[in-house]
ZADO-1210 file (C-alpha; in nm, 4 decimals, padded with zeros to 6 digits):
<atoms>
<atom x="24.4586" y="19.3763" z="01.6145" code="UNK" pos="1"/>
<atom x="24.1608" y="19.4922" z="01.4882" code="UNK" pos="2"/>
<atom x="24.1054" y="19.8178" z="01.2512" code="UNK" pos="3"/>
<atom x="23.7771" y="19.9454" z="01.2208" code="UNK" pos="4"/>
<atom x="23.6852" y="20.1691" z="00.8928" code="UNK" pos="5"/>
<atom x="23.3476" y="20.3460" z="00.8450" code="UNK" pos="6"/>
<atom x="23.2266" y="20.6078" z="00.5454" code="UNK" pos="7"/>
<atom x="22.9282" y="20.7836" z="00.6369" code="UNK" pos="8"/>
<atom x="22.7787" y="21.1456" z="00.5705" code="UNK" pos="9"/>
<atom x="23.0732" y="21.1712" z="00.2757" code="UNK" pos="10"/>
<atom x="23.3262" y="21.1136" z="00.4911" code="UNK" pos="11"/>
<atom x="23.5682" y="20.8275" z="00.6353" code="UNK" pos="12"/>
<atom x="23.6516" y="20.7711" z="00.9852" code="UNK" pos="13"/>
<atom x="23.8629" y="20.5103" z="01.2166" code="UNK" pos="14"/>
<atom x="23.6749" y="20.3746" z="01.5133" code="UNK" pos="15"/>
<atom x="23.7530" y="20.1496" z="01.7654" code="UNK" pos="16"/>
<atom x="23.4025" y="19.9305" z="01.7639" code="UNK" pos="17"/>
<atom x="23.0965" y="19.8149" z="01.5392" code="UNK" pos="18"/>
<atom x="22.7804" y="19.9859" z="01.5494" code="UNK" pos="19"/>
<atom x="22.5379" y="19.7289" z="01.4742" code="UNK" pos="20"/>
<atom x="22.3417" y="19.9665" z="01.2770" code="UNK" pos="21"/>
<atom x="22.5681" y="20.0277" z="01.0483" code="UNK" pos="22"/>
<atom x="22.5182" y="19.6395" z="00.9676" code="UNK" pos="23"/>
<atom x="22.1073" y="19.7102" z="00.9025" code="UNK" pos="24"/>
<atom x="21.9838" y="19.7085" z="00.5219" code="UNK" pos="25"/>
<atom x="21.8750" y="20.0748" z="00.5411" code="UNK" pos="26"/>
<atom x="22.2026" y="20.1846" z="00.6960" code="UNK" pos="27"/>
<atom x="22.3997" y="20.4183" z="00.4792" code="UNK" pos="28"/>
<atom x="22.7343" y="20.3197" z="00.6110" code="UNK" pos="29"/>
<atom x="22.9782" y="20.1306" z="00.4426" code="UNK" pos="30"/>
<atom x="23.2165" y="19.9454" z="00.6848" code="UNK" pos="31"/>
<atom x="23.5786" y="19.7987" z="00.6534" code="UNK" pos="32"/>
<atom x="23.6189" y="19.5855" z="00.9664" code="UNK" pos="33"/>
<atom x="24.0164" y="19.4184" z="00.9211" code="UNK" pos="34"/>
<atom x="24.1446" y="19.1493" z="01.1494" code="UNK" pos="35"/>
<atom x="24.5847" y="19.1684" z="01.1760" code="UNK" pos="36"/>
<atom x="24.6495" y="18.8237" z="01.3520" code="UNK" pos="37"/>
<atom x="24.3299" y="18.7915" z="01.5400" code="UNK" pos="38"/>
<atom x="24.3115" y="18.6438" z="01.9000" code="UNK" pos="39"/>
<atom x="24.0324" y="18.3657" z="01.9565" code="UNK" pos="40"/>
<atom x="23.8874" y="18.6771" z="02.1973" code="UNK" pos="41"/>
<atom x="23.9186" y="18.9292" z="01.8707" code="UNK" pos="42"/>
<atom x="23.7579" y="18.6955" z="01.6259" code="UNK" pos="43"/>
<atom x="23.4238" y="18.6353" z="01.8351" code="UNK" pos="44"/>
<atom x="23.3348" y="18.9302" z="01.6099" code="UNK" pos="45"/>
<atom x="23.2662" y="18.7225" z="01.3230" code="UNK" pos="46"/>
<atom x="23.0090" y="18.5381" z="01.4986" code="UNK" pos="47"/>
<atom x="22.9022" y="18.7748" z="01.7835" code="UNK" pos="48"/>
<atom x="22.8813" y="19.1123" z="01.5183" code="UNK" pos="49"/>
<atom x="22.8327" y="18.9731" z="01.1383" code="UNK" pos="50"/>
<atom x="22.6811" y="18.6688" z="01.2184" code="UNK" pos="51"/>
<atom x="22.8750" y="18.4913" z="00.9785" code="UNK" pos="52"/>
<atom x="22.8275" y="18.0766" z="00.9131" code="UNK" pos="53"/>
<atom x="23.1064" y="17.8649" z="01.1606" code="UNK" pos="54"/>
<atom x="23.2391" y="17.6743" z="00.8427" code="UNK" pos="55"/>
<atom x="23.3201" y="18.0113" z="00.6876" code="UNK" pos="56"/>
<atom x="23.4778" y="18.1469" z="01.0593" code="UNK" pos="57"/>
<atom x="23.6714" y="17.7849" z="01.0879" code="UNK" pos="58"/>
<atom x="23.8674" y="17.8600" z="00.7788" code="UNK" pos="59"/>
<atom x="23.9154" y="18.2389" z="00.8569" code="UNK" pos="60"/>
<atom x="24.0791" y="18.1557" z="01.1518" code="UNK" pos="61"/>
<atom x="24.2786" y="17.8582" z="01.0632" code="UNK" pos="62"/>
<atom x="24.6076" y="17.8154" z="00.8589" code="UNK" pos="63"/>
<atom x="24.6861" y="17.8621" z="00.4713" code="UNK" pos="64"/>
<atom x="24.3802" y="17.6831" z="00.2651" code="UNK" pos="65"/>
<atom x="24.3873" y="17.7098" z="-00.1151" code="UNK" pos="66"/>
<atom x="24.2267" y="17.9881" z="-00.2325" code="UNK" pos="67"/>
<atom x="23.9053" y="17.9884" z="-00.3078" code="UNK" pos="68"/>
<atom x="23.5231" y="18.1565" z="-00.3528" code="UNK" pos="69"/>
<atom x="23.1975" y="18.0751" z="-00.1849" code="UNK" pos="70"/>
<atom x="22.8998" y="18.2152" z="-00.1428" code="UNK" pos="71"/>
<atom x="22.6761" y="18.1885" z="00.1788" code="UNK" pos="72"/>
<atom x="22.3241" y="18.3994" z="00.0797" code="UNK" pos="73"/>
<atom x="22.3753" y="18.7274" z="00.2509" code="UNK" pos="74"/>
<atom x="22.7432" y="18.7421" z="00.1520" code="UNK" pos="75"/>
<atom x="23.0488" y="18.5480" z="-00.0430" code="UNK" pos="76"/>
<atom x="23.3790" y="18.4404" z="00.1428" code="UNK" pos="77"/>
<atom x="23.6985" y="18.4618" z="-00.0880" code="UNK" pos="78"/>
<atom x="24.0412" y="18.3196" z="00.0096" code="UNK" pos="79"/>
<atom x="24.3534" y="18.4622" z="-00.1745" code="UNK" pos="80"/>
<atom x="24.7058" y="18.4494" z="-00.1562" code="UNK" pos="81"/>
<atom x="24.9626" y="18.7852" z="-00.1306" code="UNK" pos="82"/>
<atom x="25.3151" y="18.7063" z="-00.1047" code="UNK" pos="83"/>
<atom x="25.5189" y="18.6673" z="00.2610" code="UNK" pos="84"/>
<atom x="25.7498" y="18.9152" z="00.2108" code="UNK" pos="85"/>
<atom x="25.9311" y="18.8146" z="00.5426" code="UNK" pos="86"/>
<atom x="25.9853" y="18.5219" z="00.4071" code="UNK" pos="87"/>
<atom x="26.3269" y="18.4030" z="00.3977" code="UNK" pos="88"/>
<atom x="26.5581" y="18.4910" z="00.1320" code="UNK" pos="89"/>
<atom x="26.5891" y="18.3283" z="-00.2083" code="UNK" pos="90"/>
<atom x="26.2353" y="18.1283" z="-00.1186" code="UNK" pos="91"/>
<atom x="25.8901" y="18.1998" z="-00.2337" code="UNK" pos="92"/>
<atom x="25.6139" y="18.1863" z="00.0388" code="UNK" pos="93"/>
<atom x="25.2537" y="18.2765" z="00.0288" code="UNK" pos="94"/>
<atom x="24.9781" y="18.3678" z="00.3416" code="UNK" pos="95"/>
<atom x="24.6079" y="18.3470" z="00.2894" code="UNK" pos="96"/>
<atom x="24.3803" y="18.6920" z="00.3530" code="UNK" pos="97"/>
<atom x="24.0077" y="18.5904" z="00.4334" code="UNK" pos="98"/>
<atom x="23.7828" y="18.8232" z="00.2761" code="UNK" pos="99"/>
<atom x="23.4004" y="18.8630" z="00.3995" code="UNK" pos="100"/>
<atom x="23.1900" y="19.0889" z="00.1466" code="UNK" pos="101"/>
<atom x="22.8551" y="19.2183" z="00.2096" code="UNK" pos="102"/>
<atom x="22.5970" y="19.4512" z="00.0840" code="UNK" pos="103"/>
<atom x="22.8156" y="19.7413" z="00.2909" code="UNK" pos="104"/>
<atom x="23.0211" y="19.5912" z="00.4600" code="UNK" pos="105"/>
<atom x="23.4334" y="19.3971" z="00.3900" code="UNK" pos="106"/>
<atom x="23.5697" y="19.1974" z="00.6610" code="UNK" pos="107"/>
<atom x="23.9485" y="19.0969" z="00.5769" code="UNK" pos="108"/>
<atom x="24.1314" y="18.8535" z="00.8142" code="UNK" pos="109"/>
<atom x="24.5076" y="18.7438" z="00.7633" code="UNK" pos="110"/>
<atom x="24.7841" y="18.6645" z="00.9712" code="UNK" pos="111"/>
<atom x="25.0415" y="18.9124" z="01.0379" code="UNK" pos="112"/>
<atom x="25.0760" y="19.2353" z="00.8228" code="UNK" pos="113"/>
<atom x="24.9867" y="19.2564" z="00.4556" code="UNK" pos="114"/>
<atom x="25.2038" y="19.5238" z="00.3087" code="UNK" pos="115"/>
<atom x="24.8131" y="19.5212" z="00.0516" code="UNK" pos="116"/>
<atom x="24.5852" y="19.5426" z="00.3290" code="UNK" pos="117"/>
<atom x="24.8058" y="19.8470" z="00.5185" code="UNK" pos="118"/>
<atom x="24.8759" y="20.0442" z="00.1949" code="UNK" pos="119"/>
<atom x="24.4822" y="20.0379" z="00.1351" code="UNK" pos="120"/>
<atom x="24.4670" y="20.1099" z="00.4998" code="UNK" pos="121"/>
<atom x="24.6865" y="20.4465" z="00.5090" code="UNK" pos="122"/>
<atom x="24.4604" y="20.5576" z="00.1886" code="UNK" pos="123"/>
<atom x="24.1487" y="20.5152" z="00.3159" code="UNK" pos="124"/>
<atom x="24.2522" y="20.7027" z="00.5940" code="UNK" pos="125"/>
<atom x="24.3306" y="21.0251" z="00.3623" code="UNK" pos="126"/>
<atom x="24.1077" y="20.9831" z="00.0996" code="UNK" pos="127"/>
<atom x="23.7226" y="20.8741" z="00.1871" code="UNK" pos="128"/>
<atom x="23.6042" y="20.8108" z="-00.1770" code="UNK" pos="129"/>
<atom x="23.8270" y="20.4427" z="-00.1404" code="UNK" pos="130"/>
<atom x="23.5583" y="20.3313" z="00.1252" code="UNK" pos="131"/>
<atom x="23.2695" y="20.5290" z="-00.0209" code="UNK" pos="132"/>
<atom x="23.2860" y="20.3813" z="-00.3463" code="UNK" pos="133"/>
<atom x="23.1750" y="20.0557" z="-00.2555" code="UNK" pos="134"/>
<atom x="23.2942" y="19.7648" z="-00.0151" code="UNK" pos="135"/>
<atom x="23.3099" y="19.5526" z="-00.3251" code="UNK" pos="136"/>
<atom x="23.5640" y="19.8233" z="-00.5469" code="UNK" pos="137"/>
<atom x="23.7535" y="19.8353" z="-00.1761" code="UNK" pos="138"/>
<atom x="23.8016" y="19.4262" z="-00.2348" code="UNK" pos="139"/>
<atom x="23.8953" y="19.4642" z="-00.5696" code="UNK" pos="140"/>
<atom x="24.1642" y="19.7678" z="-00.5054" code="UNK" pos="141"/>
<atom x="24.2899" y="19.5136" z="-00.2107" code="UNK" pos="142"/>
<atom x="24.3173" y="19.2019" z="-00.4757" code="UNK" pos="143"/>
<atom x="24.4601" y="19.4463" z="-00.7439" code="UNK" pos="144"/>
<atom x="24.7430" y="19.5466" z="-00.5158" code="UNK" pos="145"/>
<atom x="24.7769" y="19.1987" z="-00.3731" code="UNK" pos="146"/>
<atom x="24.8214" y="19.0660" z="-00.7411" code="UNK" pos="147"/>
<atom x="25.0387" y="19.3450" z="-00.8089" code="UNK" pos="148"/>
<atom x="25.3130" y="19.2342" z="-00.5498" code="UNK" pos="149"/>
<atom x="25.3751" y="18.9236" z="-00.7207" code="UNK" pos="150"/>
<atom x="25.5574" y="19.0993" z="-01.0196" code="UNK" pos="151"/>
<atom x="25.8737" y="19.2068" z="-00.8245" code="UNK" pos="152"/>
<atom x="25.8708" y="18.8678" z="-00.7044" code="UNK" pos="153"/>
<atom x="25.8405" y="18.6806" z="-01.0503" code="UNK" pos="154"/>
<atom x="26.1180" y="18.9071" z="-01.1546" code="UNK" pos="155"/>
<atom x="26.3790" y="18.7956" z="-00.8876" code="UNK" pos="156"/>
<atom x="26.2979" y="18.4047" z="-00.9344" code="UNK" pos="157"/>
<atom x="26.3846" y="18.4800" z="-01.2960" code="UNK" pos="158"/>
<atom x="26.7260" y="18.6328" z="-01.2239" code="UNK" pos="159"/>
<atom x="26.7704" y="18.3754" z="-01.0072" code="UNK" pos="160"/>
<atom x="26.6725" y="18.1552" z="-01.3324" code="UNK" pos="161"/>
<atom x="26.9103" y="18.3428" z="-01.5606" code="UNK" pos="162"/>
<atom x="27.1875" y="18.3273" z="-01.2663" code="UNK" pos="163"/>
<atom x="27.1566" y="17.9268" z="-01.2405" code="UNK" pos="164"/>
<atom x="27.1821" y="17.9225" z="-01.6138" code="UNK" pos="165"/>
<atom x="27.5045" y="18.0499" z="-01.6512" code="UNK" pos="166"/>
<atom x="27.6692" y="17.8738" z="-01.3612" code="UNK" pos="167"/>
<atom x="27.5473" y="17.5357" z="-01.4973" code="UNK" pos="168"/>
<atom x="27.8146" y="17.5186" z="-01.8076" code="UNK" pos="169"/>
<atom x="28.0728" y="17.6764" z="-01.5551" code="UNK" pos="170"/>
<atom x="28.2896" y="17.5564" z="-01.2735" code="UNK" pos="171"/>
<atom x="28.1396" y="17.2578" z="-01.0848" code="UNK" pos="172"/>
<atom x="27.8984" y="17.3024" z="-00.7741" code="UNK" pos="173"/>
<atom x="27.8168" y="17.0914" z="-00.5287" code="UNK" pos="174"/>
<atom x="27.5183" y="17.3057" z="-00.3803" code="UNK" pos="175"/>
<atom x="27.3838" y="17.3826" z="-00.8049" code="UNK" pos="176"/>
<atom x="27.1869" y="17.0890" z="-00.7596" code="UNK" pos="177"/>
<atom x="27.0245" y="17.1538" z="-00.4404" code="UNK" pos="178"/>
<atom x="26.9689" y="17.4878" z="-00.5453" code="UNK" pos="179"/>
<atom x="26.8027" y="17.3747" z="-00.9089" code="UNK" pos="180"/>
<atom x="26.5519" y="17.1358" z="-00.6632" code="UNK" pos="181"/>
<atom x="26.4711" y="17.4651" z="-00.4320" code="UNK" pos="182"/>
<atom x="26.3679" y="17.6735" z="-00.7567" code="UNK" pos="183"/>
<atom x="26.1991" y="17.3866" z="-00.9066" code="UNK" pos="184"/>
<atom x="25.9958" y="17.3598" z="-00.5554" code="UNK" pos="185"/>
<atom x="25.9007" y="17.7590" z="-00.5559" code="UNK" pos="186"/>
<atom x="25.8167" y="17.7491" z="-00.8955" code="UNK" pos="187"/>
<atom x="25.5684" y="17.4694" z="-00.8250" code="UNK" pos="188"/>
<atom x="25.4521" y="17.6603" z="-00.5141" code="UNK" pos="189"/>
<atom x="25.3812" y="17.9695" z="-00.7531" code="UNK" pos="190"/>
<atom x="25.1802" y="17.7496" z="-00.9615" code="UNK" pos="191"/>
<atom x="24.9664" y="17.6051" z="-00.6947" code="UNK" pos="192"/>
<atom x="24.8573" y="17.9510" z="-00.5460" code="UNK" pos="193"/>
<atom x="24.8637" y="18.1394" z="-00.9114" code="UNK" pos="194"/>
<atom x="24.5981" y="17.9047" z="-01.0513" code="UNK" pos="195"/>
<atom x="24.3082" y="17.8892" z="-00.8268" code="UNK" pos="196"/>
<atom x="24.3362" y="18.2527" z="-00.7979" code="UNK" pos="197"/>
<atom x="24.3074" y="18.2904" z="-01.1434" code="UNK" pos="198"/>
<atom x="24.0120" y="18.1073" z="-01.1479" code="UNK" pos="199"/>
<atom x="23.8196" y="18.2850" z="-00.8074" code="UNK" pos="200"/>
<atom x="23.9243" y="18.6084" z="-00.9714" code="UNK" pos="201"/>
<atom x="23.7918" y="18.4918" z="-01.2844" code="UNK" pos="202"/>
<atom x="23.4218" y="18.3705" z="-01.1166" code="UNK" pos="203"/>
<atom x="23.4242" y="18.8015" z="-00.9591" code="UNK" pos="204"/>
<atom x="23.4543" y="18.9164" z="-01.2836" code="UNK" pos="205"/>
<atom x="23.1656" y="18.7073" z="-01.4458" code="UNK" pos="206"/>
<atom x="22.8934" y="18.8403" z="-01.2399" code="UNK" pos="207"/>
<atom x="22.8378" y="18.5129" z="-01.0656" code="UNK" pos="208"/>
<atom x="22.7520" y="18.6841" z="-00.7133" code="UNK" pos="209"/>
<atom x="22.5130" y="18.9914" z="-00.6998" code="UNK" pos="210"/>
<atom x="22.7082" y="19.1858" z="-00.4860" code="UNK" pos="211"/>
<atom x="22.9765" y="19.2577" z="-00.6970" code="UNK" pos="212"/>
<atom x="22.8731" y="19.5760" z="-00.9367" code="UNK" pos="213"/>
<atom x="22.8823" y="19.5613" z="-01.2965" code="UNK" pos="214"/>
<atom x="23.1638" y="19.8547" z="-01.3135" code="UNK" pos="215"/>
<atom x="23.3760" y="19.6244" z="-01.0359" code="UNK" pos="216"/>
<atom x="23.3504" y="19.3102" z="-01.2270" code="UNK" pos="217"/>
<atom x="23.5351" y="19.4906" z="-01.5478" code="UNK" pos="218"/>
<atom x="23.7937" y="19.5761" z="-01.3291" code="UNK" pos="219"/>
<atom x="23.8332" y="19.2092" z="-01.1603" code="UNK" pos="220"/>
<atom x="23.8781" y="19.1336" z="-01.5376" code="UNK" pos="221"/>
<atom x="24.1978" y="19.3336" z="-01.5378" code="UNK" pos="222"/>
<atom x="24.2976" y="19.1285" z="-01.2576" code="UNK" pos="223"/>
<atom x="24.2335" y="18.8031" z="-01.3634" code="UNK" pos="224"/>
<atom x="24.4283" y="18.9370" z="-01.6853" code="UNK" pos="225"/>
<atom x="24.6915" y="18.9594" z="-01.4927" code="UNK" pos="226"/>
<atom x="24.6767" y="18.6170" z="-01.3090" code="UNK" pos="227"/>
<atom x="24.6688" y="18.4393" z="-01.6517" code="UNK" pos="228"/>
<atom x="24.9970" y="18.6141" z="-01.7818" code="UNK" pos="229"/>
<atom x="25.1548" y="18.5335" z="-01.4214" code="UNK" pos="230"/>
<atom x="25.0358" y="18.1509" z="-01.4638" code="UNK" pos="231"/>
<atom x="25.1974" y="18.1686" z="-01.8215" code="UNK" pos="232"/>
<atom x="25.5205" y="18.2673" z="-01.6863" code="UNK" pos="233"/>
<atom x="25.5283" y="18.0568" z="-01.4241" code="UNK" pos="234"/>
<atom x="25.4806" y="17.7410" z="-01.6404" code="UNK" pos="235"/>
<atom x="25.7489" y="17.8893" z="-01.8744" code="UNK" pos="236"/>
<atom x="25.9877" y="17.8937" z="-01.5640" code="UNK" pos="237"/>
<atom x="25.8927" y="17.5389" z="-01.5279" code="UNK" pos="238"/>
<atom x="26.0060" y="17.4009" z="-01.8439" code="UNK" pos="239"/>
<atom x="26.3172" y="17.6074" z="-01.8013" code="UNK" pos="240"/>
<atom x="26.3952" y="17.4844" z="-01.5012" code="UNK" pos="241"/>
<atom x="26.3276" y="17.0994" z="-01.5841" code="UNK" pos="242"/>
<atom x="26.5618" y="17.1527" z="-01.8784" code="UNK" pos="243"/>
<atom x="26.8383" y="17.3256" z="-01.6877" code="UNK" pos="244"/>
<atom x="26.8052" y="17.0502" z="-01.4531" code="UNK" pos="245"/>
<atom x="26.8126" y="16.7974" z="-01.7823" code="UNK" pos="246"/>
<atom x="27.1636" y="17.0267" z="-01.8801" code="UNK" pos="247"/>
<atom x="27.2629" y="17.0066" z="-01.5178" code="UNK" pos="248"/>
<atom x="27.2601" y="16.5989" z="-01.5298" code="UNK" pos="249"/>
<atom x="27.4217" y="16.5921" z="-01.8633" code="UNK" pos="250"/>
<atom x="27.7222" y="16.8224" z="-01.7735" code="UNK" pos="251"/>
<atom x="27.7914" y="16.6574" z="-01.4542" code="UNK" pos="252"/>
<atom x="27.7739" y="16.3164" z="-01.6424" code="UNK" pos="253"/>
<atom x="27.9697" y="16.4100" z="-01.9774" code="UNK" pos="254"/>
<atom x="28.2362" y="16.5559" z="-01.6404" code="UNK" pos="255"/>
<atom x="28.2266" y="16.1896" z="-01.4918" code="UNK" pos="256"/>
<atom x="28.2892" y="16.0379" z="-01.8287" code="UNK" pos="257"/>
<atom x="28.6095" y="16.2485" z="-01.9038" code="UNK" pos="258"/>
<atom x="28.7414" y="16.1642" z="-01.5758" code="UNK" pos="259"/>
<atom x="28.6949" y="15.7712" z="-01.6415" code="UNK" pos="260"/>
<atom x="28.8461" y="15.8471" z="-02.0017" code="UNK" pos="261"/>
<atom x="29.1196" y="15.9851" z="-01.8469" code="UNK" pos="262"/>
<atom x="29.1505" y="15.6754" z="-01.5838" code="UNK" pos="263"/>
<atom x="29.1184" y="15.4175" z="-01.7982" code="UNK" pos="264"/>
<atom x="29.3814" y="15.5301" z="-02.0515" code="UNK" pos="265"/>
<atom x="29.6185" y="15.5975" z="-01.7638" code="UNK" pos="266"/>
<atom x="29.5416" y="15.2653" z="-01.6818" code="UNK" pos="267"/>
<atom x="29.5914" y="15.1068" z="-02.0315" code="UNK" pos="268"/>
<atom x="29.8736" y="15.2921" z="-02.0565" code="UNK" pos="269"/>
<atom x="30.0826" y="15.0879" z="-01.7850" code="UNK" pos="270"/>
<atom x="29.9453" y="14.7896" z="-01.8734" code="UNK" pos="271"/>
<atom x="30.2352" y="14.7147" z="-02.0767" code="UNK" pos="272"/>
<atom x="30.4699" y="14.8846" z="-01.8595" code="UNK" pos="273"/>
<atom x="30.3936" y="14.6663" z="-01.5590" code="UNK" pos="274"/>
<atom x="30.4183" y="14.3424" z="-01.8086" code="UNK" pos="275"/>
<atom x="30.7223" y="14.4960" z="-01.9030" code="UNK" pos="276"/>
<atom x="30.8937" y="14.5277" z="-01.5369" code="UNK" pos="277"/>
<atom x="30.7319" y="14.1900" z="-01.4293" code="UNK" pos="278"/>
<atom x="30.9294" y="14.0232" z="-01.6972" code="UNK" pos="279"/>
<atom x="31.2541" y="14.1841" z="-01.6243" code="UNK" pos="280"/>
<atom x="31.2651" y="14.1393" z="-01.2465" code="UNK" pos="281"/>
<atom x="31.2130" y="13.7846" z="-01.2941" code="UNK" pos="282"/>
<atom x="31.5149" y="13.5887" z="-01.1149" code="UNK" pos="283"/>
<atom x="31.6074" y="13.4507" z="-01.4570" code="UNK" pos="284"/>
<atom x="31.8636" y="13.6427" z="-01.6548" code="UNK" pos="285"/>
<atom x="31.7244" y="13.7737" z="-01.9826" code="UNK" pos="286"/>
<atom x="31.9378" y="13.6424" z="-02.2974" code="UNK" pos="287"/>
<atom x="31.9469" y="13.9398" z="-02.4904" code="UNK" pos="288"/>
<atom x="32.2903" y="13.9117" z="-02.6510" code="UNK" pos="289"/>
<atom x="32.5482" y="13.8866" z="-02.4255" code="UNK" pos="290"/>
<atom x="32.4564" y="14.2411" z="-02.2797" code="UNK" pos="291"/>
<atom x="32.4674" y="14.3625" z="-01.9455" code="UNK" pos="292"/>
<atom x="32.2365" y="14.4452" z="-01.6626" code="UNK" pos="293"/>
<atom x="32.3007" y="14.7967" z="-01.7050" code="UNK" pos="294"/>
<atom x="32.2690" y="14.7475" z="-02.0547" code="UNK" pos="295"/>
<atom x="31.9367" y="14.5943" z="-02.0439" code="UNK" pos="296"/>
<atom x="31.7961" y="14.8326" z="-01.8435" code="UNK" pos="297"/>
<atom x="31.8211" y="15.1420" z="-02.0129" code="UNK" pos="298"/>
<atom x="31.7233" y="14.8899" z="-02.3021" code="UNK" pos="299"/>
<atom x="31.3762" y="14.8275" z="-02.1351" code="UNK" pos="300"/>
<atom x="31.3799" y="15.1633" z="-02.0228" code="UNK" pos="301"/>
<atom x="31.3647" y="15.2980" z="-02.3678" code="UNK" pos="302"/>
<atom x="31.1229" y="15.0315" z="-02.4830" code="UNK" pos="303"/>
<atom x="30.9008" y="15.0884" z="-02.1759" code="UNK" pos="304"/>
<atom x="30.8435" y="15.4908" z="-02.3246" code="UNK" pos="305"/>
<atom x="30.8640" y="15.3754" z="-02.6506" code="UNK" pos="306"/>
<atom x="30.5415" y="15.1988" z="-02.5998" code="UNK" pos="307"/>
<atom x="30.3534" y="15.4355" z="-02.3649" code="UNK" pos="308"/>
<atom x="30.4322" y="15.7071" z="-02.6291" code="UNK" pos="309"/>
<atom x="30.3208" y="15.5229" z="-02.9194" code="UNK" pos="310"/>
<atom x="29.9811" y="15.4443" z="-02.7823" code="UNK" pos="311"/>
<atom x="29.9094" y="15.7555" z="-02.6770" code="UNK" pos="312"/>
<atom x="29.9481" y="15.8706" z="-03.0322" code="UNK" pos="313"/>
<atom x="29.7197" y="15.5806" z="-03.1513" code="UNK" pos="314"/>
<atom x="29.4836" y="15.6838" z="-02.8629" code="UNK" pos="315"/>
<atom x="29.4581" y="16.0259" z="-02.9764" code="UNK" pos="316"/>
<atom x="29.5079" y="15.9522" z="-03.3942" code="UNK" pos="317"/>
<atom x="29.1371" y="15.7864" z="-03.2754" code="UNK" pos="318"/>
<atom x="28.9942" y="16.0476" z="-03.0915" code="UNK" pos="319"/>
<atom x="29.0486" y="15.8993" z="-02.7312" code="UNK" pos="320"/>
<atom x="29.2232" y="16.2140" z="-02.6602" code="UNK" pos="321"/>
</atoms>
């Protein structure tokens, strides 16, 4: 689907084409031109319209690439990341939005909707000033909100955090482990897209590329302020996780040595027991003064527990127990 957005004459309109004038250096229009999911058929307007370079078109129309900044003369191509939030639950997923940024004009590809993209959308569609302060503030108001999404989403990975911290000492759990391994892997994930945006934002708000405004640049500052705290976190969450996997280990081994403990004493226990019994059903009669079977029996008996109780008091006078 493909949303067309022009500001001319003060004012901001939807249409359902391109004017190619709008495109000329004199033109006083300022276009947003946003591809939802394009079609091979809908995206012949990168090349056919804007004229922009294949390699640039090749990577807007392709699946997830890191994120990224490039500059090709008559305008700069920047990949970023917003959050999938149809993702499935309890997993942290990322899509790519393509933007192309020109003296007047924004082209923003992605696949699917962008909750970023369609808020910015419904605004410009109410307020004109969005469009008509710039293509390059539009970018930046898209990025802010983009950036801004990943908050909520920090937030729930670290109640998930605090929740696999508390069942770790608790009752045992087959799944905990699995479940440590599938934070460990979002938090990595996090880290991947976090970090290269931090530094593409970082590049807008240097005044690298001539298209971006002074006044815009300040506020991609903000943003990449906000990248850098979001990196910080997420290599915080890191080292919390790799240690509550560390605890994880340890409980489940300090579990595995208390059930041997408890085996092998069992076992020593009866050691005598069955030395015991071995003796006494021997087919030889045991001389033990002139008593009788049933005599003996109760005898051994009472030696038998005699003997398992005293070294369980030895094993626990040693701390065995």
């Amino acid at each position: 689907m493909i949303t067309v957005f022009v500001h001319q004459n003060g004012s901001t309109r939807c249409v359902d084409r391109v004017d190619p004038d709008w495109l000329r250096a004199d033109s006083d229009a300022k276009l947003w031109v946003d591809l939802s999911d394009p079609t091979k058929e809908e995206g012949k307007i990168l090349s056919g319209v804007f004229h922009f370079h294949e390699l640039s078109i090749e990577d807007a129309m392709s699946e997830i690439h890191h994120p990224k900044v490039e500059s090709y003369g008559a305008y700069i191509y920047v990949i970023l990341h917003g959050i999938d939030f149809k993702a499935r639950e309890h997993a942290f997923h990322t899509k790519d939005v393509d933007f192309f940024l020109g003296p007047n004009y924004l082209v923003t590809v992605h696949p699917g909707l962008s909750r970023s993209i369609g808020k910015m959308a419904e605004i410009c569609g109410k307020n004109s000033r969005v469009l008509g302060e710039g293509t390059d503030a539009l970018m930046h108001r898209i990025v802010d909100s983009m950036v801004d999404n990943y908050r909520p989403e920090v937030d729930k990975l670290q109640n998930r955090l605090d929740k696999l911290e508390g069942e770790v000492f608790g009752a045992s759990n087959r799944s905990l482990a699995k479940r440590i391994l599938d934070f460990k892997r979002d938090i990595s994930s996090l880290r991947r897209v976090v970090q290269p945006q931090r530094d593409v934002v970082n590049r807008l708000g240097r005044r690298e590329f001539p298209l971006i405004s002074e006044p815009v640049s300040y506020r991609f500052r903000d943003v990449y302020d906000h990248l850098v705290r979001l990196n910080e976190e997420a290599m915080f969450l890191q080292d919390r996780i790799a240690s509550l996997l560390d605890a994880h280990l340890s409980t489940v081994s300090n579990q595995l040595n208390g059930v041997m403990k408890v085996l092998t004493i069992i076992t020593t226990t009866f050691m005598p027991l069955t030395f015991i019994t071995g003796l006494y059903g021997m087919n030889v009669g045991l001389p033990l003064w002139g008593l009788s079977n049933e005599q003996v029996f109760w005898m051994l008996l009472v030696v038998m527990l005699s003997v398992s109780g005293g070294m369980l008091l030895i094993f626990r006078k040693i701390g065995w127990l």
